[in-house]
CHARMM-style PDB file with segment names, atoms N, HN, CA, C and O in Angstrom:
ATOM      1  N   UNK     1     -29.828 -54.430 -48.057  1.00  0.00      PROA
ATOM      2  CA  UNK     1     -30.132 -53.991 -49.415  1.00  0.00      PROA
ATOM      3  C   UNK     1     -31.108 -52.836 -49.317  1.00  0.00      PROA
ATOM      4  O   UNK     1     -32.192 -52.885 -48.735  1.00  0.00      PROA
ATOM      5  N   UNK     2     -30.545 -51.680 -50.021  1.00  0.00      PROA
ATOM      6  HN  UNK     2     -29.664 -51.640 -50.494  1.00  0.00      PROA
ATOM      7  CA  UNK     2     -31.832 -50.398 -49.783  1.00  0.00      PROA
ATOM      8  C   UNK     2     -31.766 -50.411 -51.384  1.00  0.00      PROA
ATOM      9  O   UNK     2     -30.829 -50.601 -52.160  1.00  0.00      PROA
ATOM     10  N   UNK     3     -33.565 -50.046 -51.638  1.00  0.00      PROA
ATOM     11  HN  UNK     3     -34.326 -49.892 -51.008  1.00  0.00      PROA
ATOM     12  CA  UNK     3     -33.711 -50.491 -52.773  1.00  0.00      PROA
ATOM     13  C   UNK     3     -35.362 -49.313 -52.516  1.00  0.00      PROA
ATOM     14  O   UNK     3     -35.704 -48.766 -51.468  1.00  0.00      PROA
ATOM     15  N   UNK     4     -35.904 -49.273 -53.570  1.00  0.00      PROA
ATOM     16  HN  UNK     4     -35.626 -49.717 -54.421  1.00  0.00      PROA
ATOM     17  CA  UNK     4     -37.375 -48.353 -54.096  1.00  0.00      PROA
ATOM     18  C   UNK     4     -38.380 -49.253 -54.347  1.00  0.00      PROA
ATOM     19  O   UNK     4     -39.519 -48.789 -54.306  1.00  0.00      PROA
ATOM     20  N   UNK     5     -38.230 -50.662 -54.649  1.00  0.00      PROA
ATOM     21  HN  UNK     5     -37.304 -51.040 -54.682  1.00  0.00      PROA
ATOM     22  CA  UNK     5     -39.106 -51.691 -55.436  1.00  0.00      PROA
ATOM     23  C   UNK     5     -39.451 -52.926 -55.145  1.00  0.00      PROA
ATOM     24  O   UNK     5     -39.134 -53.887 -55.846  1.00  0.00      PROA
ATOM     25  N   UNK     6     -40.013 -52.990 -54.268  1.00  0.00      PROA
ATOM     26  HN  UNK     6     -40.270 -52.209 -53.698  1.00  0.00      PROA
ATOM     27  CA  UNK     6     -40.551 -54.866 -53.509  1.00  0.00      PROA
ATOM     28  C   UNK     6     -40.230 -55.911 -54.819  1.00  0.00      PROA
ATOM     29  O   UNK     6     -39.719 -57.008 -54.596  1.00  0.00      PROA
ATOM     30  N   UNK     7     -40.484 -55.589 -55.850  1.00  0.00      PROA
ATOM     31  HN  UNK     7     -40.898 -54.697 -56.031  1.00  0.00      PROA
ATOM     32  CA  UNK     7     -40.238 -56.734 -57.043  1.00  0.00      PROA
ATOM     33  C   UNK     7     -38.882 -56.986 -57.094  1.00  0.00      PROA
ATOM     34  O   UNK     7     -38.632 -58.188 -57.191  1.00  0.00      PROA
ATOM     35  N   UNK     8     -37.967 -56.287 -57.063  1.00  0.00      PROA
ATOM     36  HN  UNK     8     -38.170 -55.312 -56.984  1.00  0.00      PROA
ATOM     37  CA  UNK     8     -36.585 -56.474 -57.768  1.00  0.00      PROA
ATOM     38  C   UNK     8     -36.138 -56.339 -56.641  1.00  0.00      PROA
ATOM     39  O   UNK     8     -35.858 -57.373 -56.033  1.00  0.00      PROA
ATOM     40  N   UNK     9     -35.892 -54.867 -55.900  1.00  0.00      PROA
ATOM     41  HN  UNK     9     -36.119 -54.028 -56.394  1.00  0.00      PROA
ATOM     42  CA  UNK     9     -34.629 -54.722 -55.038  1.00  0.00      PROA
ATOM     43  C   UNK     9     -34.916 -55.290 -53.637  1.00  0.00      PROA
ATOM     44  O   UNK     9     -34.050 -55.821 -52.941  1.00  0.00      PROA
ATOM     45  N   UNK    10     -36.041 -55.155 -53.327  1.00  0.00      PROA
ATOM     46  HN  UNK    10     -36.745 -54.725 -53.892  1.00  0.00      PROA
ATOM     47  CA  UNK    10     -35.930 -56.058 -51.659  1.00  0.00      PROA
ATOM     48  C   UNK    10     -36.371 -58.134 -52.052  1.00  0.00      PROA
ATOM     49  O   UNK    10     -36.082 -59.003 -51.229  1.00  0.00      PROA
ATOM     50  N   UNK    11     -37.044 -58.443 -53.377  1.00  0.00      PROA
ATOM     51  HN  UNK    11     -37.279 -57.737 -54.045  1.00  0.00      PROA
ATOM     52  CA  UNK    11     -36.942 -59.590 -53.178  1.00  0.00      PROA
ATOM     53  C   UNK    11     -35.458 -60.123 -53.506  1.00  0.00      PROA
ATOM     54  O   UNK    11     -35.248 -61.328 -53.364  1.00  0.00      PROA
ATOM     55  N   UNK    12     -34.489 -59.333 -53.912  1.00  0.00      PROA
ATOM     56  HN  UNK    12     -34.659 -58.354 -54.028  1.00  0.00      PROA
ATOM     57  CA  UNK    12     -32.971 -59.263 -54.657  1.00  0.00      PROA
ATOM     58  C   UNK    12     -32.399 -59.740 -53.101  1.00  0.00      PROA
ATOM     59  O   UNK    12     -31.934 -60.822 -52.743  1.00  0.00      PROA
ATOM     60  N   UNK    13     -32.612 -58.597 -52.409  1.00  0.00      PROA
ATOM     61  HN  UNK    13     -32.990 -57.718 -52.699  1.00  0.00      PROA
ATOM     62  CA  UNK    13     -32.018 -58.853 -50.835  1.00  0.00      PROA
ATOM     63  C   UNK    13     -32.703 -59.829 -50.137  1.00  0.00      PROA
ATOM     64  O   UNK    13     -31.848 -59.735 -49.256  1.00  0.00      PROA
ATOM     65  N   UNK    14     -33.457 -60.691 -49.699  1.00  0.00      PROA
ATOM     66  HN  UNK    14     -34.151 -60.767 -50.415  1.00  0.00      PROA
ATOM     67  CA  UNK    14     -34.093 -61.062 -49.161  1.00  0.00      PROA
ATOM     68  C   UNK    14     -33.216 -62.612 -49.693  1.00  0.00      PROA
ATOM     69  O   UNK    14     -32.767 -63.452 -48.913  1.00  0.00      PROA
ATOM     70  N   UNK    15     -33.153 -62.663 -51.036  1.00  0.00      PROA
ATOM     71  HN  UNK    15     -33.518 -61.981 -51.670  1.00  0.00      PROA
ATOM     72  CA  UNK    15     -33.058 -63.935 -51.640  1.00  0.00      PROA
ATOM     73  C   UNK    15     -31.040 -63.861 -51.392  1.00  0.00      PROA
ATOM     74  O   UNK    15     -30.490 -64.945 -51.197  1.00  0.00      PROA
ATOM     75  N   UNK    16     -30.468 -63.033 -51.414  1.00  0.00      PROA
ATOM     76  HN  UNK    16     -30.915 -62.152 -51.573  1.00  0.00      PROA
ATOM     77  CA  UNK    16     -29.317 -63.273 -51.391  1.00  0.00      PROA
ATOM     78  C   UNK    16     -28.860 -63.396 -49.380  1.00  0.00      PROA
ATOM     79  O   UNK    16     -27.720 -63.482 -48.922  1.00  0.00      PROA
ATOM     80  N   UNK    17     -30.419 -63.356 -48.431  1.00  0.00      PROA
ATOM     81  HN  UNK    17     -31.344 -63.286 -48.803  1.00  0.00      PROA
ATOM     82  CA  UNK    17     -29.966 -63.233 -47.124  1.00  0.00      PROA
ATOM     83  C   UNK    17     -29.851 -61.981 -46.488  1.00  0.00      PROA
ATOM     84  O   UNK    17     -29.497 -62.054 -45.312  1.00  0.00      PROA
ATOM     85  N   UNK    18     -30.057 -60.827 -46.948  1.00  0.00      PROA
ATOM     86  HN  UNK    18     -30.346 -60.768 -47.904  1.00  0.00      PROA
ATOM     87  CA  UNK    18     -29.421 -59.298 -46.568  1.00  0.00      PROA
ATOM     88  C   UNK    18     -30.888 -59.147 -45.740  1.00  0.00      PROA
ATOM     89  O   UNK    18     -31.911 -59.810 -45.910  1.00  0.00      PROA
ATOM     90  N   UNK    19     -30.601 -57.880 -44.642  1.00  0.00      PROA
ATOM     91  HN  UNK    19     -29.770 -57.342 -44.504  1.00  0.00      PROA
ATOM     92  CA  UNK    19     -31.676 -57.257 -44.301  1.00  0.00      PROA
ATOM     93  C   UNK    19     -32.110 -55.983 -45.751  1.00  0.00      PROA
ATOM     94  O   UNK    19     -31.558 -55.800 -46.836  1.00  0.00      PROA
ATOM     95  N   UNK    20     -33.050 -55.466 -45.248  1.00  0.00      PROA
ATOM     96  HN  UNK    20     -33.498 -55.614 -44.366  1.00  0.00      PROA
ATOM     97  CA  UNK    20     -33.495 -54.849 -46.786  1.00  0.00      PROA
ATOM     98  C   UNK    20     -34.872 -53.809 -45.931  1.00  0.00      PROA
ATOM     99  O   UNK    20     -35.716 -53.981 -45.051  1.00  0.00      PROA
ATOM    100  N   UNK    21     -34.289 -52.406 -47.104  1.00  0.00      PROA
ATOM    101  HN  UNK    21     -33.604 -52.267 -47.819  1.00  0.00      PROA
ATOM    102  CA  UNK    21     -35.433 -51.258 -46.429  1.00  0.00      PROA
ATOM    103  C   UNK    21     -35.320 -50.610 -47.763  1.00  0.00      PROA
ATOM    104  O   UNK    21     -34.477 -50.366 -48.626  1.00  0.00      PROA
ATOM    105  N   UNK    22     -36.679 -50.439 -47.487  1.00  0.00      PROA
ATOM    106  HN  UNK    22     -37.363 -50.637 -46.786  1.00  0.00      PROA
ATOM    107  CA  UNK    22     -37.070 -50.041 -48.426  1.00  0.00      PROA
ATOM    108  C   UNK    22     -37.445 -48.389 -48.704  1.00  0.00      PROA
ATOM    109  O   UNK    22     -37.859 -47.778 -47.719  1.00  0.00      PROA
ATOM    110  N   UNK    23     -37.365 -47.895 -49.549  1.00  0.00      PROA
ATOM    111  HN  UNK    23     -37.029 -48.391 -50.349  1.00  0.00      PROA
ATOM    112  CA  UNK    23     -37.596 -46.131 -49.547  1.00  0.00      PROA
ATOM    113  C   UNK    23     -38.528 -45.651 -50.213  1.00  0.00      PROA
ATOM    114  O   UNK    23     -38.144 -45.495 -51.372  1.00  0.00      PROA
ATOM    115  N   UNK    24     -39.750 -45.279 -50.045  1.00  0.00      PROA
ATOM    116  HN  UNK    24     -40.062 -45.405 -49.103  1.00  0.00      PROA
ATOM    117  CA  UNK    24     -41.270 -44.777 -50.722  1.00  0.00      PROA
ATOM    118  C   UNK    24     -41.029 -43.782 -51.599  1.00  0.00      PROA
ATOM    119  O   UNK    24     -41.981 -43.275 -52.194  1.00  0.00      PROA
ATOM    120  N   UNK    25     -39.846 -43.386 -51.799  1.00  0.00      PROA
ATOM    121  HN  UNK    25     -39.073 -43.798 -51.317  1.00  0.00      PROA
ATOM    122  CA  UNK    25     -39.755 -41.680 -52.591  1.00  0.00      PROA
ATOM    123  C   UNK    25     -39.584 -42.194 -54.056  1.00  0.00      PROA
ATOM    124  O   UNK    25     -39.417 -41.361 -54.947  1.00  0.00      PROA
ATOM    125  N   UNK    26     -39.631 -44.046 -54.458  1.00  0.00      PROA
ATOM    126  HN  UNK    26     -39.767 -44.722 -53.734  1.00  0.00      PROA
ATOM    127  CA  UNK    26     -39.089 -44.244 -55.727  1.00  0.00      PROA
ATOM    128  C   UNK    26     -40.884 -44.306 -56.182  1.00  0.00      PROA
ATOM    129  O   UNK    26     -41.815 -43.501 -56.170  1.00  0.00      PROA
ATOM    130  N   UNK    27     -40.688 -45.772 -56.571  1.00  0.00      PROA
ATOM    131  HN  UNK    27     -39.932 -46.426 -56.581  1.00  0.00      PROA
ATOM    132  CA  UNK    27     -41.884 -46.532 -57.702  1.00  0.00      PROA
ATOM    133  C   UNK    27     -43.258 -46.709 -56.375  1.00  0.00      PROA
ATOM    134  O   UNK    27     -43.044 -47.474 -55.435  1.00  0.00      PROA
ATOM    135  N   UNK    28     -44.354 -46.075 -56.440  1.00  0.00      PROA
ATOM    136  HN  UNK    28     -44.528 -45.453 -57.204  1.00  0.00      PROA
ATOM    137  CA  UNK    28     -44.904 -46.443 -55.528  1.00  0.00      PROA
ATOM    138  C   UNK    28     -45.299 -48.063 -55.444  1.00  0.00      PROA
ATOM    139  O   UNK    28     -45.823 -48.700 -56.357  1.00  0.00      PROA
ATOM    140  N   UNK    29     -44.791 -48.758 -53.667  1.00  0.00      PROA
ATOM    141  HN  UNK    29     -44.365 -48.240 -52.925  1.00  0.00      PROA
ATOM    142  CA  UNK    29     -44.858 -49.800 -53.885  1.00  0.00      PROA
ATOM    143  C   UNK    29     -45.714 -50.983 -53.559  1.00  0.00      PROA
ATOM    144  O   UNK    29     -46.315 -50.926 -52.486  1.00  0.00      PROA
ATOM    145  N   UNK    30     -45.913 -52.346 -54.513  1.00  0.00      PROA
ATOM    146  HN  UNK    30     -45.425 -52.393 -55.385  1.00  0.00      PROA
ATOM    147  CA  UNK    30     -46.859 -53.032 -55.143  1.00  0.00      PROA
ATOM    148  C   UNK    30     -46.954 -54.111 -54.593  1.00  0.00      PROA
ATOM    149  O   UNK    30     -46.143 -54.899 -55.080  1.00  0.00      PROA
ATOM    150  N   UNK    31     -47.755 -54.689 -53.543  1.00  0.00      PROA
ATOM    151  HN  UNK    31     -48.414 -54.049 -53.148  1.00  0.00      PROA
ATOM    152  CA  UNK    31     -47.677 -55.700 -52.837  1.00  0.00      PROA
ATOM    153  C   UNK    31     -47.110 -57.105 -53.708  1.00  0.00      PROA
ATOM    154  O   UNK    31     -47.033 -57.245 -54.928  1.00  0.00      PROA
ATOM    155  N   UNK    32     -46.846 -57.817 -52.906  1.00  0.00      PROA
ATOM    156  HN  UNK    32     -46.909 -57.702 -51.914  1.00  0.00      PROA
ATOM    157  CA  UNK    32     -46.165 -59.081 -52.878  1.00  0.00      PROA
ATOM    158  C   UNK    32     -46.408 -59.805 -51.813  1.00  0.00      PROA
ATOM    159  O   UNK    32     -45.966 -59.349 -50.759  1.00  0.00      PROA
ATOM    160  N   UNK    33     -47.132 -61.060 -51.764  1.00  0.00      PROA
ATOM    161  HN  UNK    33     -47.491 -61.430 -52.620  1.00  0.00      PROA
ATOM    162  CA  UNK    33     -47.594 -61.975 -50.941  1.00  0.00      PROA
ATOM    163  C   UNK    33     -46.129 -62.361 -50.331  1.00  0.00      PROA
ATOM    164  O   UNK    33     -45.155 -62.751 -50.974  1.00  0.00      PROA
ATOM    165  N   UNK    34     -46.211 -62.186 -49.162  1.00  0.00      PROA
ATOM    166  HN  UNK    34     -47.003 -61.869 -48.640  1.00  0.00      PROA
ATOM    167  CA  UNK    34     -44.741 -63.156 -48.401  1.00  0.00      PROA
ATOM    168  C   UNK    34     -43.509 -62.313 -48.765  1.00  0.00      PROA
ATOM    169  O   UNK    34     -42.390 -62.825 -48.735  1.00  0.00      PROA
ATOM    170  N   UNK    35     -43.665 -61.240 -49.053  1.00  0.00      PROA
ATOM    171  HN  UNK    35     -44.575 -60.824 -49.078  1.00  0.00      PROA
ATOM    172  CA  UNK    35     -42.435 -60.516 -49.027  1.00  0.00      PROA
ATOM    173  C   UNK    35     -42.273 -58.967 -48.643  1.00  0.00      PROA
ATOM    174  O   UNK    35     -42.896 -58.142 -49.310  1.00  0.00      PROA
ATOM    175  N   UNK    36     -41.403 -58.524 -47.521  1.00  0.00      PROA
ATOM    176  HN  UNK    36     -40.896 -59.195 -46.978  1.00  0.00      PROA
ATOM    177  CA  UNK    36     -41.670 -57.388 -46.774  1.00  0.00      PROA
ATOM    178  C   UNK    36     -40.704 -56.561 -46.098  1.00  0.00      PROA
ATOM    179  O   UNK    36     -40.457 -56.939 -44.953  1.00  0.00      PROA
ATOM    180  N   UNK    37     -40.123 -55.587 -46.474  1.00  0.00      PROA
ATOM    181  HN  UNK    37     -40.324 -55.281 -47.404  1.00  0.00      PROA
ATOM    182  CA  UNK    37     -38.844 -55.071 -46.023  1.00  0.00      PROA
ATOM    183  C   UNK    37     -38.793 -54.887 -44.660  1.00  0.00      PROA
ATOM    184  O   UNK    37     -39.731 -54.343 -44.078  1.00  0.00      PROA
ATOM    185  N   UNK    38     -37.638 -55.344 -43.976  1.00  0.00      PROA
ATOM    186  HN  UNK    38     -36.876 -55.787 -44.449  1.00  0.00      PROA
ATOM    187  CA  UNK    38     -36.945 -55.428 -42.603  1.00  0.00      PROA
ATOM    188  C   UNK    38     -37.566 -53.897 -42.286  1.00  0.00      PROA
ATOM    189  O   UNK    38     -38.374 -53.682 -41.383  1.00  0.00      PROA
ATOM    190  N   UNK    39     -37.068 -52.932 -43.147  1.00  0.00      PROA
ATOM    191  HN  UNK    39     -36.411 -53.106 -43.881  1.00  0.00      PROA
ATOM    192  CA  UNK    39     -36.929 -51.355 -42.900  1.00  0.00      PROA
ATOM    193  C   UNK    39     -37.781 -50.659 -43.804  1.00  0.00      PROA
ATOM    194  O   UNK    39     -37.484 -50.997 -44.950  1.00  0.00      PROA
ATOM    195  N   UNK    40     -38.876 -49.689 -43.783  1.00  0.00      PROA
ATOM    196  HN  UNK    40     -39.118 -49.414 -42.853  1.00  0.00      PROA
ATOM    197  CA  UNK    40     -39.229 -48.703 -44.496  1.00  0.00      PROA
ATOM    198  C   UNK    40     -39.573 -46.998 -43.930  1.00  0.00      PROA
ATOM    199  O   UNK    40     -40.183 -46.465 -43.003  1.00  0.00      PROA
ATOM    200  N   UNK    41     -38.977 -46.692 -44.811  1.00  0.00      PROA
ATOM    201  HN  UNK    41     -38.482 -47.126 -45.564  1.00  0.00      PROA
ATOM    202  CA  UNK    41     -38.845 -45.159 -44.618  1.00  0.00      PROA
ATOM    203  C   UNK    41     -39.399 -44.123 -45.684  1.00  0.00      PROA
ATOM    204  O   UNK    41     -39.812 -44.639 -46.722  1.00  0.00      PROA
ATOM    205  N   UNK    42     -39.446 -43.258 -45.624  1.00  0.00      PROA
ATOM    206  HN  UNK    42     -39.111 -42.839 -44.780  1.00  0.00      PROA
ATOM    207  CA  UNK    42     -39.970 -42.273 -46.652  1.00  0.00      PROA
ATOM    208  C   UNK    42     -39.282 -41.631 -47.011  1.00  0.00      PROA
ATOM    209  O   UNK    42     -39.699 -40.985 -47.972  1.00  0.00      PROA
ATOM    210  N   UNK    43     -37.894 -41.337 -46.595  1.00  0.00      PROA
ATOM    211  HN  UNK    43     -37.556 -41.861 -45.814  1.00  0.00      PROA
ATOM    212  CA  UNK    43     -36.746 -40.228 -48.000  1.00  0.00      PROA
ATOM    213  C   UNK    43     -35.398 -40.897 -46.893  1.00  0.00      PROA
ATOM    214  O   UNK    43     -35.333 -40.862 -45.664  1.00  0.00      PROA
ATOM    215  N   UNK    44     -34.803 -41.256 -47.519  1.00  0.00      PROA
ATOM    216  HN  UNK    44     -34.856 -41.284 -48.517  1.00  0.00      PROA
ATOM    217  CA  UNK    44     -33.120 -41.294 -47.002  1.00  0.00      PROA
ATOM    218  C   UNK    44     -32.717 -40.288 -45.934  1.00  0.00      PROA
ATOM    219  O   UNK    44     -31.806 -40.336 -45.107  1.00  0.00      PROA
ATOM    220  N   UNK    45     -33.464 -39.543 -46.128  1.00  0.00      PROA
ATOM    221  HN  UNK    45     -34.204 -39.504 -46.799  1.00  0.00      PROA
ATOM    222  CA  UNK    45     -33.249 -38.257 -44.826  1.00  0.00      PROA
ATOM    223  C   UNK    45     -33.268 -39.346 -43.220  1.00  0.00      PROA
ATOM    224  O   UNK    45     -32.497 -39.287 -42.262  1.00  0.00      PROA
ATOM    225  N   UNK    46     -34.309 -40.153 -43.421  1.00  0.00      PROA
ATOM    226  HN  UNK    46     -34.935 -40.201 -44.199  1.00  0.00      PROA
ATOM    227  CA  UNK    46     -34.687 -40.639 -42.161  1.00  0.00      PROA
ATOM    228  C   UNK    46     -33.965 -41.818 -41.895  1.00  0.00      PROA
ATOM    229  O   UNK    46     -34.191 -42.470 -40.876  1.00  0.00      PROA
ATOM    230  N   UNK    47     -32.929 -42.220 -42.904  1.00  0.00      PROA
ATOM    231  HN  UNK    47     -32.745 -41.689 -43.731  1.00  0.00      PROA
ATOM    232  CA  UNK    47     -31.755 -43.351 -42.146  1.00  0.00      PROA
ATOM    233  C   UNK    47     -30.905 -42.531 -41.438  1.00  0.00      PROA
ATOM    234  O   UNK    47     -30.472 -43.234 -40.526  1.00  0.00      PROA
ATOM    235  N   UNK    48     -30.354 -41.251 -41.347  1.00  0.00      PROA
ATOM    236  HN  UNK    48     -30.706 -40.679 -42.088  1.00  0.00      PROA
ATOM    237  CA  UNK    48     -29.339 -40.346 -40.546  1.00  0.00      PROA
ATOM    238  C   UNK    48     -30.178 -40.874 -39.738  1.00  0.00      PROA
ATOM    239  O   UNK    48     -31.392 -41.043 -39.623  1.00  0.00      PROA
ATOM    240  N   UNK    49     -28.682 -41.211 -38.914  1.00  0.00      PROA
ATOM    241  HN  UNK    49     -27.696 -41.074 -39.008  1.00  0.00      PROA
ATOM    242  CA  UNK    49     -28.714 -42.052 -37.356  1.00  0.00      PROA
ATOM    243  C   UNK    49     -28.308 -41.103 -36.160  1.00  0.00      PROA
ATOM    244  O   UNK    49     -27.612 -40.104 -36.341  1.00  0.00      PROA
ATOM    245  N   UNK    50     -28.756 -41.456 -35.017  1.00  0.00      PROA
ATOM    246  HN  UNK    50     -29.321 -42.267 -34.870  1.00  0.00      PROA
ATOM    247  CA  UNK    50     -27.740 -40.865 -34.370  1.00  0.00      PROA
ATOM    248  C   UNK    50     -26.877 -41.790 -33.460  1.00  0.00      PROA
ATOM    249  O   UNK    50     -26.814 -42.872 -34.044  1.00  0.00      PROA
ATOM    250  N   UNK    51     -26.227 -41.843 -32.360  1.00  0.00      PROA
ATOM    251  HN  UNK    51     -26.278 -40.964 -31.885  1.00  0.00      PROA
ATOM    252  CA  UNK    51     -24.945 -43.083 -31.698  1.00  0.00      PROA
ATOM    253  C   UNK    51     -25.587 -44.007 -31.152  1.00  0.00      PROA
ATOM    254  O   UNK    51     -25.139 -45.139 -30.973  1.00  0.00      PROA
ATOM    255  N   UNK    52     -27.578 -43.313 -30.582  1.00  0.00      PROA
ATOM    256  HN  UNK    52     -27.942 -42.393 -30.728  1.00  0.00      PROA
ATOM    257  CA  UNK    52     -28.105 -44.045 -29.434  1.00  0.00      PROA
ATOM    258  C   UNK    52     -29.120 -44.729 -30.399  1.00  0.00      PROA
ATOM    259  O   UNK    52     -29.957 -45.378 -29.772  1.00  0.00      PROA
ATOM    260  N   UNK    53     -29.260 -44.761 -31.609  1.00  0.00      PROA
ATOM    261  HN  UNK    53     -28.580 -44.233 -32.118  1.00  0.00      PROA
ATOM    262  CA  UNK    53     -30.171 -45.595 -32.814  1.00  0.00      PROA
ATOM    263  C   UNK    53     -29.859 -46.550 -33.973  1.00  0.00      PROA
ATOM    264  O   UNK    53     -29.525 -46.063 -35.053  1.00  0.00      PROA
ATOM    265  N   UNK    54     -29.930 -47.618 -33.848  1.00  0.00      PROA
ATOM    266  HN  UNK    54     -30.202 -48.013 -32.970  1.00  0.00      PROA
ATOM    267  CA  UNK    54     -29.974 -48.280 -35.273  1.00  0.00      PROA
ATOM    268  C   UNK    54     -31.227 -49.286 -35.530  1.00  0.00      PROA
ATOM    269  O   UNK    54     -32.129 -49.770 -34.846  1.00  0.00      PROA
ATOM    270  N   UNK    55     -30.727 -49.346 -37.110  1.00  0.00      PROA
ATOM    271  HN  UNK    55     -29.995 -48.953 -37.666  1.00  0.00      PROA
ATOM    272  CA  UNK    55     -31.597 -49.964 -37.576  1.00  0.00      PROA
ATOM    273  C   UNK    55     -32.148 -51.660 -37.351  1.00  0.00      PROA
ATOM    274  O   UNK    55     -33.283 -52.133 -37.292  1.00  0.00      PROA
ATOM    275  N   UNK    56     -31.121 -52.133 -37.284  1.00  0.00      PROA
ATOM    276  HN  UNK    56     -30.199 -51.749 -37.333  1.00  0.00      PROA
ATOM    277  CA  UNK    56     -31.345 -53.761 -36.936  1.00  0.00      PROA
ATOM    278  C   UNK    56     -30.320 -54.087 -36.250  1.00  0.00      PROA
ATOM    279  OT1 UNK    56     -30.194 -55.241 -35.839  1.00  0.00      PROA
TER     280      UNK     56
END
């Protein structure tokens, strides 16, 4: 689940089982006790992969 918002879109993923990353360029984001994206990045630019990288 890639999502902007620890409240909604990564506790959304988390609760349905998904890995989940999160992207800083949305809502700046607002802690949550016990909840913490697999992945965070700062613009979608930085998921372009290349053959010898992934994410999880």
């Amino acid at each position: 689940m890639l999502g902007d918002q620890i409240e909604t879109d990564i506790m959304a993923g988390k609760a349905a089982g998904l890995k989940t990353i999160l992207v800083r360029t949305g809502v700046p984001p607002r802690e949550v006790p016990n909840v913490a994206a697999d992945v965070m990045v700062d613009s979608l630019l930085d998921l372009t992969l290349s053959q010898e990288t992934t994410l999880f």
